[in-house]
C-alpha positions in Angstrom: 110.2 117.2 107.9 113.3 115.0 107.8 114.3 114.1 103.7 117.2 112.0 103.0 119.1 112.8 99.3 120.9 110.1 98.1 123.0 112.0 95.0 126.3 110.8 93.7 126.5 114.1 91.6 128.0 116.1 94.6 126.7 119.7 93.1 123.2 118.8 92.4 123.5 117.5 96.2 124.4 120.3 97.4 122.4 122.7 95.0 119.0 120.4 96.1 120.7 120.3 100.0 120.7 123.6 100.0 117.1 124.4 98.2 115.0 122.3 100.3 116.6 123.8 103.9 116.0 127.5 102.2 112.5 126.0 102.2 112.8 124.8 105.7 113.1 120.8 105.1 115.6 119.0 107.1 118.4 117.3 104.9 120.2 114.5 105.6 122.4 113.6 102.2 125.0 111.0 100.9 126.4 109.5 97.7 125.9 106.2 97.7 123.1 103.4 98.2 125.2 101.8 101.2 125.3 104.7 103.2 122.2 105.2 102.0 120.6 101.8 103.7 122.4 102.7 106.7 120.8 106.7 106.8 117.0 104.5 106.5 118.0 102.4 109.1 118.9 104.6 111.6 117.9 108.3 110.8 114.1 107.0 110.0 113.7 109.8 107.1 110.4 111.2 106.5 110.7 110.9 102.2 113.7 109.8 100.3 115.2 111.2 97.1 116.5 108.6 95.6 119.1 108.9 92.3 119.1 105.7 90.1 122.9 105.3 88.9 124.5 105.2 92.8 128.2 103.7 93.3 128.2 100.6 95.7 124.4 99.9 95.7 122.2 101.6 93.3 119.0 103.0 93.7 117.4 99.9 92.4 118.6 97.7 94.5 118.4 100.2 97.1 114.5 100.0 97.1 114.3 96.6 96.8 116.0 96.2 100.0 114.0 98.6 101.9 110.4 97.4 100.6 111.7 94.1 101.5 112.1 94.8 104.9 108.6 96.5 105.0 110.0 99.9 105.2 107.2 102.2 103.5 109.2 105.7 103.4 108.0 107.0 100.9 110.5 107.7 98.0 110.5 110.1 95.2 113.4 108.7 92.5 115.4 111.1 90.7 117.1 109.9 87.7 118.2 110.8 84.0 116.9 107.4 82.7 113.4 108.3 81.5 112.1 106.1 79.1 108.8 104.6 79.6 110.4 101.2 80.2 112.6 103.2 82.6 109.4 104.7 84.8 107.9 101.3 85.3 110.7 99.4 86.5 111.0 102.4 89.1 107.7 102.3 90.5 107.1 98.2 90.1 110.6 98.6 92.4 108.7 100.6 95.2 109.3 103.9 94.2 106.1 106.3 94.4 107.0 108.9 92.2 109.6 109.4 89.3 111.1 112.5 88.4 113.0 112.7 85.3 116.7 115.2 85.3 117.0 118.2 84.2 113.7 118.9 86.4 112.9 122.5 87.5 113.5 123.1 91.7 109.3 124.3 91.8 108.4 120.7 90.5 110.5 118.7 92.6 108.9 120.8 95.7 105.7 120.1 94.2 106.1 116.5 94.0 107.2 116.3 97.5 103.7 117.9 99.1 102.3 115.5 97.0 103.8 112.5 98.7 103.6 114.3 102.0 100.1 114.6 101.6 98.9 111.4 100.3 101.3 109.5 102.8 99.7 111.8 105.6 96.2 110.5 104.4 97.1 107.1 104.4 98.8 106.9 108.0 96.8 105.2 110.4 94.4 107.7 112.7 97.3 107.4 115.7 100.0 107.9 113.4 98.4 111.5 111.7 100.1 114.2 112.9 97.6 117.3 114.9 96.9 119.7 113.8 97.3 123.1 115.5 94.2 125.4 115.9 93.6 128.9 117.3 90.3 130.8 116.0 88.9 130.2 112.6 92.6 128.7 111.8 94.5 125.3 111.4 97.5 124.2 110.3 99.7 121.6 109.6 103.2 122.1 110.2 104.1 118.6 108.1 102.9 119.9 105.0 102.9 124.0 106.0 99.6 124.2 105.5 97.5 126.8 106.8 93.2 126.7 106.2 91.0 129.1 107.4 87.4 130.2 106.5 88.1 131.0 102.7 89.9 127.7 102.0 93.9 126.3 102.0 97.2 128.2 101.6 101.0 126.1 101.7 103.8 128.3 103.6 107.2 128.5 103.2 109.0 127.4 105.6 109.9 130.2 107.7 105.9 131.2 107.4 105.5 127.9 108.9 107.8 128.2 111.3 106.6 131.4 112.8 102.8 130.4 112.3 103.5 127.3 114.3 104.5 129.9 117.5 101.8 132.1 117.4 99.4 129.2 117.2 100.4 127.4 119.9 100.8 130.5 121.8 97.5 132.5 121.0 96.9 136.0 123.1 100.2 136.0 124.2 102.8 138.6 123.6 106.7 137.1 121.8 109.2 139.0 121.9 111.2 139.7 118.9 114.1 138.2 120.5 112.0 134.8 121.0 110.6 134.8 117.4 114.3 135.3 116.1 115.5 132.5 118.3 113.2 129.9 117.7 112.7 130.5 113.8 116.0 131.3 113.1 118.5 129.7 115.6 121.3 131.0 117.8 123.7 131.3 115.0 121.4 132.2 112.3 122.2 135.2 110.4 119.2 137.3 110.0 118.7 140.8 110.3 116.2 142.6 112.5 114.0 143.7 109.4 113.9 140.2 108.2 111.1 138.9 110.9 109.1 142.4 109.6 109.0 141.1 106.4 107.6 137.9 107.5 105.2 139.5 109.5 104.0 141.0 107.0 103.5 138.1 104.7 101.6 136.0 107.5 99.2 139.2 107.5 98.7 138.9 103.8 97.9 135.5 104.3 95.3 136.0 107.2 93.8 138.7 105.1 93.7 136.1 102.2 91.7 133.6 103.8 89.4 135.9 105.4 90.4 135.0 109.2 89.4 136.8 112.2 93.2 136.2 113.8 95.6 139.1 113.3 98.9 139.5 114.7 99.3 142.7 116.1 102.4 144.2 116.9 103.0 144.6 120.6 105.5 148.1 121.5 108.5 148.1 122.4 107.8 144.3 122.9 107.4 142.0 119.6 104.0 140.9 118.1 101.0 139.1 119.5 98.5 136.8 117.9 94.5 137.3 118.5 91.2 136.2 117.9 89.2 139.0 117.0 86.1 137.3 117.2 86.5 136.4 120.9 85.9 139.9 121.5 82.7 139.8 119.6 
């Protein structure tokens, strides 16, 4: 998921920047509403966090511009003006949620599933994104989340990440090497014991919602996901 931060303050930026791609969000960022239009235009971001007060063109105007030429992104406005009065000249602007500074990292994440989801919902059927299915489980890699027979559960992202793989590749042995690659990147620094770990929390997870998938872990090879059920 691709979200565009438009923060003049360049340390919140970069303390958000850096939050969100910890959580495995996509970040494109810049400090002004100009740059800002141009990002919509042509980087076609999936949600937009949008500060108020913004050199050159603020967030106001910002908005304006965009609903005006039908673009529906949905934005989540961040700002220190929080009156009442403040609020509803954000959302009567277009915005679709308002989020008022200081505000804790946990209820900013929070506030983006919640526009994920609803703006998921209200896409058009062609437009929804599939879901990926192997045994008793689905999940959406949009909104990282994973349901099975004993109800819903929202990954982190490198969760995600990895559950996406074994889904799409179900019964089929992945090397460590390829799980490292692919979740981490060619540069990433991550050490061997790190994909463990995460192993072990997508097991906790399985176990949690009652699934008959497992991942079992393949010798001298990497891990494998099954469907224990087949077998039945």
């Amino acid at each position: 998921m691709k979200i565009l931060l438009v923060e003049d303050d360049r340390n919140l930026n970069k303390n958000i920047s850096f939050f969100l791609e910890k959580e495995g969000y996509q970040v494109d960022s810049c400090y002004n509403g100009e740059d800002a239009l141009y990002y919509c235009q042509e980087g076609a971001p999936d949600l937009i966090l949008l500060d108020r007060m913004l050199p050159l063109l603020n967030g106001m105007e910002l908005l304006k511009q965009l609903r005006g030429q039908g673009n529906l992104t949905p934005v989540l406005m961040l700002t220190a003006l929080g009156t009442l009065a403040d609020r509803v000249d954000g959302l009567d602007a277009g915005a679709d949620d308002y989020l008022v500074k200081p505000f804790e990292m946990e209820e900013l994440l929070a506030r983006i599933r919640s526009l994920t989801r609803r703006s998921h919902l209200n896409a058009s059927p062609a437009h929804r994104e599939p879901r990926l299915c192997y045994g008793d489980l689905s999940l959406s890699p949009r909104l990282r989340e994973l349901q099975g027979p004993d109800g819903t559960l929202t990954l982190s992202g490198r969760e995600n990440a990895l559950m996406e793989i074994f889904l799409n590749n179900g019964g089929q042995a992945l090397s460590r090497g390829q799980l490292l690659l692919k979740v981490w990147g060619p540069d990433g620094e991550v050490e061997d014991g790190n994909l463990d770990n995460y192993i072990f929390f997508l097991r906790r997870r399985l176990k949690n919602l009652k699934s008959t998938v497992t991942i079992s872990t393949i010798r001298g090879v990497g891990y494998r996901m099954d469907d224990t059920a087949q077998g039945e």
